[in-house]
C-alpha positions as CSV (number, residue, x, y, z in Angstrom):
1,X,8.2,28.8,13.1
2,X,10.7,28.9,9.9
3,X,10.8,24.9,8.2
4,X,13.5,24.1,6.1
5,X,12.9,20.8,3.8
6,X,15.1,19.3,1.8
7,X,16.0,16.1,0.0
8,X,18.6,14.8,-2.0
9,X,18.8,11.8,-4.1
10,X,20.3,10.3,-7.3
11,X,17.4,9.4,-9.6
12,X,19.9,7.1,-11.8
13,X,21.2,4.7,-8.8
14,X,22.5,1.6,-10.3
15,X,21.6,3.0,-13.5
16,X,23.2,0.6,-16.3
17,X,22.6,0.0,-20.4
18,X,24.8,-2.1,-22.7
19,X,24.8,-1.3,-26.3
20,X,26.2,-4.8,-27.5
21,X,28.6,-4.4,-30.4
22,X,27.6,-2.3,-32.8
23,X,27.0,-2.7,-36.0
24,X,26.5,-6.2,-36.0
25,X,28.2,-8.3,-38.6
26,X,30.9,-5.9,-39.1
27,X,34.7,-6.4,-39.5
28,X,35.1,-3.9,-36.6
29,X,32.9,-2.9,-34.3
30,X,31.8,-0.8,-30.6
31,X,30.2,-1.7,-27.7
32,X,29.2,0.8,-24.9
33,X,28.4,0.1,-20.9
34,X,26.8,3.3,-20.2
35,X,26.3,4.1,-16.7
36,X,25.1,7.1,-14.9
37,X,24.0,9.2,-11.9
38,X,21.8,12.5,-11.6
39,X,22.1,14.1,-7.8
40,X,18.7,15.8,-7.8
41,X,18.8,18.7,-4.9
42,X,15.0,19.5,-3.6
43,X,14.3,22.5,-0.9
44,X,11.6,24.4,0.3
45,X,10.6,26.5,3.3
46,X,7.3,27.2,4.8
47,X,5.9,29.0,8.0
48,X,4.3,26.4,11.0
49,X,1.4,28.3,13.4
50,X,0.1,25.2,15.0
51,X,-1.3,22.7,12.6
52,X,-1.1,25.9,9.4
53,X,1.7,25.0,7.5
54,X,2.1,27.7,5.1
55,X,4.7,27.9,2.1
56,X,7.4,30.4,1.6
57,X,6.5,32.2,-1.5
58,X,9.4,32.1,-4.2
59,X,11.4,29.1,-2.1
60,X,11.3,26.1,-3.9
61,X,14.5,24.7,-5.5
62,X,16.1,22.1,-8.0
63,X,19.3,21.6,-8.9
64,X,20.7,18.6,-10.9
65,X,24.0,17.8,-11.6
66,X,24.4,14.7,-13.7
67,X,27.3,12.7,-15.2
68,X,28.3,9.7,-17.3
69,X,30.2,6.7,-16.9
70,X,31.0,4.6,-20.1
71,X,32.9,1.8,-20.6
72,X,34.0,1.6,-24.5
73,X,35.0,-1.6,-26.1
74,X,36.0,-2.7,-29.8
75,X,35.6,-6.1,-31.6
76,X,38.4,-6.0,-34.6
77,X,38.4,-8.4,-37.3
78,X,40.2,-7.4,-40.6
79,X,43.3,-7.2,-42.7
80,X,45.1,-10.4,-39.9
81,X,44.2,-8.0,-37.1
82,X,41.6,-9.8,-34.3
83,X,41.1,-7.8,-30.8
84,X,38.4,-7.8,-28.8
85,X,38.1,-5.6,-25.5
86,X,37.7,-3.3,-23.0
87,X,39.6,-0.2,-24.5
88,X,38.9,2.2,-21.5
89,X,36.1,3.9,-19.6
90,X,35.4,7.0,-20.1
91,X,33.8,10.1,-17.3
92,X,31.8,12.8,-18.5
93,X,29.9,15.2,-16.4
94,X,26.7,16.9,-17.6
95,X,25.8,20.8,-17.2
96,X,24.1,21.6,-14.0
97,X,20.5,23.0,-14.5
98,X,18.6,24.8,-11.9
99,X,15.0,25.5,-12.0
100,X,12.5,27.8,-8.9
101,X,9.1,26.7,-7.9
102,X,6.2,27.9,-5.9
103,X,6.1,25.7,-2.5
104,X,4.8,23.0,-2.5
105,X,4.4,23.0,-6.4
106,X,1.0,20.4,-5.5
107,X,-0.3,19.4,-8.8
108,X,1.9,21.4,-10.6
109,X,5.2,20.0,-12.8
110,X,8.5,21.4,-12.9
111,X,11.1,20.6,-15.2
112,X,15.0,20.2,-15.8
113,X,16.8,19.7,-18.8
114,X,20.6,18.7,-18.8
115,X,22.1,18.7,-22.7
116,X,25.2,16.6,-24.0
117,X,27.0,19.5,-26.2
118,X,28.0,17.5,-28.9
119,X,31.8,17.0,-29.1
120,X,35.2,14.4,-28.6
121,X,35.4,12.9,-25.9
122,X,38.3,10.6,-26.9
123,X,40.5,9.3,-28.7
124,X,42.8,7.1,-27.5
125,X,45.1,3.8,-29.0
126,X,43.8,0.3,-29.2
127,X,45.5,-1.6,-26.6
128,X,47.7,-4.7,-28.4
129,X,47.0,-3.4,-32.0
130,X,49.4,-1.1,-33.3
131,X,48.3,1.8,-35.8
132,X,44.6,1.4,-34.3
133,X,42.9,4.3,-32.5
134,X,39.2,4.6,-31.0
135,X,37.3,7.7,-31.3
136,X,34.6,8.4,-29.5
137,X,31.9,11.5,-29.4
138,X,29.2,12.7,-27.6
139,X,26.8,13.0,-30.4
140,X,23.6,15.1,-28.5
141,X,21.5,13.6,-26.2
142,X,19.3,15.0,-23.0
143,X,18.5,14.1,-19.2
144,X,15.2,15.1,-18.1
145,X,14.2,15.3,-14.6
146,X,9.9,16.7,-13.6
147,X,9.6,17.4,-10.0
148,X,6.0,17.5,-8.4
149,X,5.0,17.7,-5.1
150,X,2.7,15.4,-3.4
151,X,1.9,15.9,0.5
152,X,2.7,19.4,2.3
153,X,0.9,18.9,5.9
154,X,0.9,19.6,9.5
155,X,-0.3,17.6,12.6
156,X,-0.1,17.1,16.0
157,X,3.3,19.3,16.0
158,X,4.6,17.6,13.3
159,X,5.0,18.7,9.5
160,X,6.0,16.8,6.6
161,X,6.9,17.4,2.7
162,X,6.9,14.8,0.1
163,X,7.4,15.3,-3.4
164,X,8.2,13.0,-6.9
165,X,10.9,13.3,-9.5
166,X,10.5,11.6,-12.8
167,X,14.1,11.2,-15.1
168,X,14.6,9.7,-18.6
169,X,16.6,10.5,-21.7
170,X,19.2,9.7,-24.3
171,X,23.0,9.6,-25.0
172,X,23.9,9.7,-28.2
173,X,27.6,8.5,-29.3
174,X,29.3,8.4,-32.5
175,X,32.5,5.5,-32.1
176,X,34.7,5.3,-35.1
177,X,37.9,2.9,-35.2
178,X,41.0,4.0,-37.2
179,X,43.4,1.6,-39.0
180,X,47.0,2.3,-40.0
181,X,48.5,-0.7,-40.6
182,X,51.9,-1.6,-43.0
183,X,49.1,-3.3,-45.3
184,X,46.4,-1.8,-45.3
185,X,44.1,2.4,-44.3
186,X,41.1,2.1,-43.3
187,X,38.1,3.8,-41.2
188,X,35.4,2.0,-39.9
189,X,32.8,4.4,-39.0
190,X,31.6,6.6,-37.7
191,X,29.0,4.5,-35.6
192,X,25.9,5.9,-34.2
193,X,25.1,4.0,-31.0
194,X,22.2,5.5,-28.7
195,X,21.8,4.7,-25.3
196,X,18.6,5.2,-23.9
197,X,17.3,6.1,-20.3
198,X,14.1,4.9,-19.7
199,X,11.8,6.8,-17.3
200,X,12.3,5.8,-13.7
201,X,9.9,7.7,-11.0
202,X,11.7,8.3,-7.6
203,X,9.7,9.5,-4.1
204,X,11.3,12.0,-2.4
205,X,10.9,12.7,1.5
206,X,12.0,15.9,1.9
207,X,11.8,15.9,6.1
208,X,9.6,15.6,8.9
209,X,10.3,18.8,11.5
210,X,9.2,19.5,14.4
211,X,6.5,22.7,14.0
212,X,8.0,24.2,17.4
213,X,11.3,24.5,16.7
214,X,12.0,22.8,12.8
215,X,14.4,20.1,13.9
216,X,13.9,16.3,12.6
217,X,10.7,14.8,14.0
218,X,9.4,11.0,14.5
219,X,6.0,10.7,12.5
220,X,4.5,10.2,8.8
221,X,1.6,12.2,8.8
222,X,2.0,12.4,5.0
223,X,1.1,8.7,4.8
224,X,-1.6,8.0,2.7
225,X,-2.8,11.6,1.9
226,X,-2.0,13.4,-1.2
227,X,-1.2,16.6,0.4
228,X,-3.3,19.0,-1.4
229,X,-3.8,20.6,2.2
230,X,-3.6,19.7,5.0
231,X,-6.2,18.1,5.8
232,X,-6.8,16.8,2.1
233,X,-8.2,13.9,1.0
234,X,-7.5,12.3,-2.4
235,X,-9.9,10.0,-2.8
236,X,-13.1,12.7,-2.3
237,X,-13.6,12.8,-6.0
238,X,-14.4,16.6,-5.7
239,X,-16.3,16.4,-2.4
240,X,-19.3,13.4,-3.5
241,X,-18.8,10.2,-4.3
242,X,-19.6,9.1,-7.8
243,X,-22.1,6.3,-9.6
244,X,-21.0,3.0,-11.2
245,X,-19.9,-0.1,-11.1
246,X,-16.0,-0.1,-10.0
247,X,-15.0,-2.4,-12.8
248,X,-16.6,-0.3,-15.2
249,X,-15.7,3.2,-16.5
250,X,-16.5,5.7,-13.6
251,X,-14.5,5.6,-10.7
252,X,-16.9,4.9,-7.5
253,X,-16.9,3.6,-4.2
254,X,-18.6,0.2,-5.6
255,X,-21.5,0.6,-3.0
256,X,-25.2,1.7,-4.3
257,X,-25.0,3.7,-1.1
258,X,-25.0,7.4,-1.9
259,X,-22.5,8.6,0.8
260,X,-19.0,9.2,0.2
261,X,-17.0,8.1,3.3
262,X,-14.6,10.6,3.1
263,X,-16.3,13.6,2.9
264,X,-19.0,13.8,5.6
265,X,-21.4,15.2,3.0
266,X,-24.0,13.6,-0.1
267,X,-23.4,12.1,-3.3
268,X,-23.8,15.6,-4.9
269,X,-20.6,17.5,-3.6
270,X,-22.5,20.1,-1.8
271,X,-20.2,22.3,0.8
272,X,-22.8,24.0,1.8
273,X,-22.5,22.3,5.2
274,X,-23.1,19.6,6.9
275,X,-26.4,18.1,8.4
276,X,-27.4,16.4,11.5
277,X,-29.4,13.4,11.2
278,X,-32.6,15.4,11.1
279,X,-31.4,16.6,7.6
280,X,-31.2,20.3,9.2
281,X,-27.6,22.0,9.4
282,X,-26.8,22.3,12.8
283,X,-24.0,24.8,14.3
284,X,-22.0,23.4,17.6
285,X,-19.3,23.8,19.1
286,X,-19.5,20.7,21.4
287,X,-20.8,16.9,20.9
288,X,-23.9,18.1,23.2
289,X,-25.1,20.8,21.2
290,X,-26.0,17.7,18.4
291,X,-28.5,15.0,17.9
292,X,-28.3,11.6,18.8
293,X,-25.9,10.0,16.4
294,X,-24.2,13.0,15.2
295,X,-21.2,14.6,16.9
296,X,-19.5,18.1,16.2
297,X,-16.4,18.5,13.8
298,X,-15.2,22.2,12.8
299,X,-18.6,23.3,14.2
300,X,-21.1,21.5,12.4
301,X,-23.4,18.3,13.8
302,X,-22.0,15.3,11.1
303,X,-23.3,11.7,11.4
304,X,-21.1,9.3,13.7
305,X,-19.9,6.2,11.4
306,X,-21.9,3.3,12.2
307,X,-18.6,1.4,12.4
308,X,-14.4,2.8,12.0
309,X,-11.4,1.1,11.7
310,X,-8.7,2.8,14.5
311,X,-5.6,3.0,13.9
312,X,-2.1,3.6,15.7
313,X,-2.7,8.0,14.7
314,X,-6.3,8.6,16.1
315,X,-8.0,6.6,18.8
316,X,-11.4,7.0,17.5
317,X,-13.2,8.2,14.7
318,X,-15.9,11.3,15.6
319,X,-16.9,11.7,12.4
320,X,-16.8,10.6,8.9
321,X,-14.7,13.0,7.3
322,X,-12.1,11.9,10.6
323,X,-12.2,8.3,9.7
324,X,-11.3,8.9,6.0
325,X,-8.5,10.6,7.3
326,X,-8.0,8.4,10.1
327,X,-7.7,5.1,8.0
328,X,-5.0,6.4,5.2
329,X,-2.3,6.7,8.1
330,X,0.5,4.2,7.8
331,X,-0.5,1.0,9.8
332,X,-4.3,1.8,9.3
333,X,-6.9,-0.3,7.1
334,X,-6.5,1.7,4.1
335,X,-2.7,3.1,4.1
336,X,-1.2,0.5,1.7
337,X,-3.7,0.6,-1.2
338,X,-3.2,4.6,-0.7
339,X,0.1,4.2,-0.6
340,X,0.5,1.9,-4.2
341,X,-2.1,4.5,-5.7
342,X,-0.3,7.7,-5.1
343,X,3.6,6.0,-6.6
344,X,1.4,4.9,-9.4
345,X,1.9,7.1,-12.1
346,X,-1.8,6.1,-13.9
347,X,-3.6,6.3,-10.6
348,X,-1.3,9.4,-9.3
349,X,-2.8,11.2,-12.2
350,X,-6.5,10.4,-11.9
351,X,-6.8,11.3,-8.8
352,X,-5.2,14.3,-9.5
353,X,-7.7,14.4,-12.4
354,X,-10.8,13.4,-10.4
355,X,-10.2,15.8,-7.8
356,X,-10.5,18.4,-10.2
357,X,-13.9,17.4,-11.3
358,X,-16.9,18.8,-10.2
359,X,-19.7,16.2,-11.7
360,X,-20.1,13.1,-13.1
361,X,-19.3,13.6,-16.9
362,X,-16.0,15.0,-15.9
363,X,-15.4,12.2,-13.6
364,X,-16.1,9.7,-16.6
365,X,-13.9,11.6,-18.6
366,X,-10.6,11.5,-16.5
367,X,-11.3,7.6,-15.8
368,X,-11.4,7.0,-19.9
369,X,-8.3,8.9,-20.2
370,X,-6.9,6.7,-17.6
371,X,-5.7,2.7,-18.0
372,X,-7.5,0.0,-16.6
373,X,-5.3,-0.9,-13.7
374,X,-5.6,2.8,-13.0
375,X,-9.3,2.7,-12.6
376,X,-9.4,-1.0,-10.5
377,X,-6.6,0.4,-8.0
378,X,-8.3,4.2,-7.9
379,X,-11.8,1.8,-7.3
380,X,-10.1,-0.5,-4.6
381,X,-9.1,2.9,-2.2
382,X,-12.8,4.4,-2.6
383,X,-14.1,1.0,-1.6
384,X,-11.6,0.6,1.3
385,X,-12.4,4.0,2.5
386,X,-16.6,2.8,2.6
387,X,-16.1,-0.4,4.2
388,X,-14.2,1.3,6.8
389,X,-16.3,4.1,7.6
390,X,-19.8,3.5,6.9
């Protein structure tokens, strides 16, 4: 089955700076209410067979189309002339960029760039005074906008694609006021005033469909999973959990334990396959075929948790790679701190950086680059995913 996602949202709602008047302390001066909005246009398609969800090759899309909103007033105070006002506010719409992507673009950026040409804008009388006139230019500037995706997965007939969009930048205007007056010619100006737009991060939910026939569905199954996969789990740390005390420098689960709860297998990321509680892998293809205390998942005998937290998505928990799954849905024990984790930038990127890592130096490494707060939310997951399934 053909999926279409899509999303579309402006990154700059409510958006608002004020300059104040500038310069300060002079006889004339500007002041600028910037606002502005950036209508960020995601798509991408991808093939459904079951619970595969497979991306369209060459079918990702961006398009941005951003404009400004700014509300120019003067402060006068020279040669018997005083005004202070609004003078007007002034529109000015922004280059659309366009950029392509790989689906699902997981752990990958992609960027726009939107440029102010420098130029006039305007230049228009001084309301009350006359033989004054405001000029005002677009001086440079940039909007940025980096798109990555974050979940891409398929379950129980239900597919869902989530992504990110980070925007910042700068306007830069140039305001210079002109006087004519019987008595006296002057210029005040030109005055650089720069507006800045600070980085704001935006989730996108670009649809849930239906993997039978690609219309709108009811479900989250991209709740609490990164969506490497789908069947990923963020928190794996590379398939084997990692050593150390949470508060300290290494993300771990905080247990002396050497299981990792979400990966079924030992503290040395071995994919070998799994083993039954004898210590021997074991093939299956039903519960049967296993030991006591084990149970069959993709056709290896994995230990049964002694204990799993349910949840509203899976009424029990066979194994422990299914309860680390099981307990990141939305409602579950572990969904929320998964949830604040992932629209963390810091902890977005070292689990991103974790995940890459395939032994304990490297897992050190990505936690040093990281902050603190980082490290103690990254730490708090890992340790909800233990208690819950261990």
């Amino acid at each position: 089955m053909n999926l279409e996602f899509r999303a579309e949202n402006d990154l700059l709602e409510g958006f608002e700076q004020d300059s104040g008047f500038l310069p300060a302390q002079s006889p004339a001066a500007i002041r600028v209410v910037a606002g502005a909005t950036a209508s960020l246009v995601a798509t991408a398609q991808a093939t459904a067979i079951g619970d595969d969800l497979t991306p369209v090759a060459g079918s990702g899309s961006l398009a941005m189309e951003a404009g400004l909103s700014l509300e120019v007033s003067a402060k006068i105070d020279t040669a018997g002339v005083e005004y202070e006002g609004v003078i007007e506010t002034f529109e000015y719409g922004i280059e659309p960029a366009m950029a392509s992507f790989e689906p699902f673009a997981i752990g990958e950026t992609v960027t726009l760039e939107s440029a102010l040409p420098p130029g006039e804008l305007a230049r228009v009388p001084v309301p009350s005074v006359p033989g004054a006139t405001l000029v005002v230019d677009i001086a440079g500037g940039q909007i940025n906008a980096a798109y990555s995706g974050v979940c891409a997965v398929a379950t129980g007939g239900v597919a869902q694609y989530t992504g990110q969009a980070v925007i910042d930048g700068t306007i830069q205007l140039e305001g210079t006021i002109e006087l004519e007056l019987l008595v006296v010619s002057e210029t005040f100006g030109p005055f650089s005033i720069e507006v800045p737009i600070p980085p704001t991060t935006t989730a996108l939910d670009l649809g849930t469909l239906s993997t039978s026939d690609g219309t709108p569905a009811e479900g989250s199954p991209c709740d609490g999973m990164s969506g490497d996969t789908d069947t990923a789990d963020p928190t794996t740390a590379s398939g084997g959990s990692t050593s150390g005390d949470p508060t300290g420098e290494v993300p771990s689960t905080g247990s002396t334990t050497d299981a990792d709860p979400t990966t079924g297998g030992d503290s040395t990321g071995d994919s070998g396959g799994a083993e039954s509680s004898s210590g021997a892998e074991v093939e299956c293809t039903v519960d049967s075929e296993c030991d006591d205390g084990d149970a069959c998942v993709e056709n290896q005998c994995v230990p049964v948790p002694a204990a799993c937290v349910d949840g509203t998505d899976c009424d029990a928990c066979p194994s422990t790679e299914t309860c680390g799954l099981c307990v990141q849905y939305e409602g579950n024990a572990c969904s929320e701190l998964l949830d604040t984790c992932l629209f963390d930038v810091d902890c977005y990127d070292l689990v991103e950086c974790v995940n890459g890592c395939a032994d304990e130096a490297c897992n050190s490494a990505c936690a040093k680059a990281s902050t603190d707060e980082a490290v103690d939310l990254y730490n708090a997951v890992v340790e909800c995913l233990f208690d819950a399934c261990s």
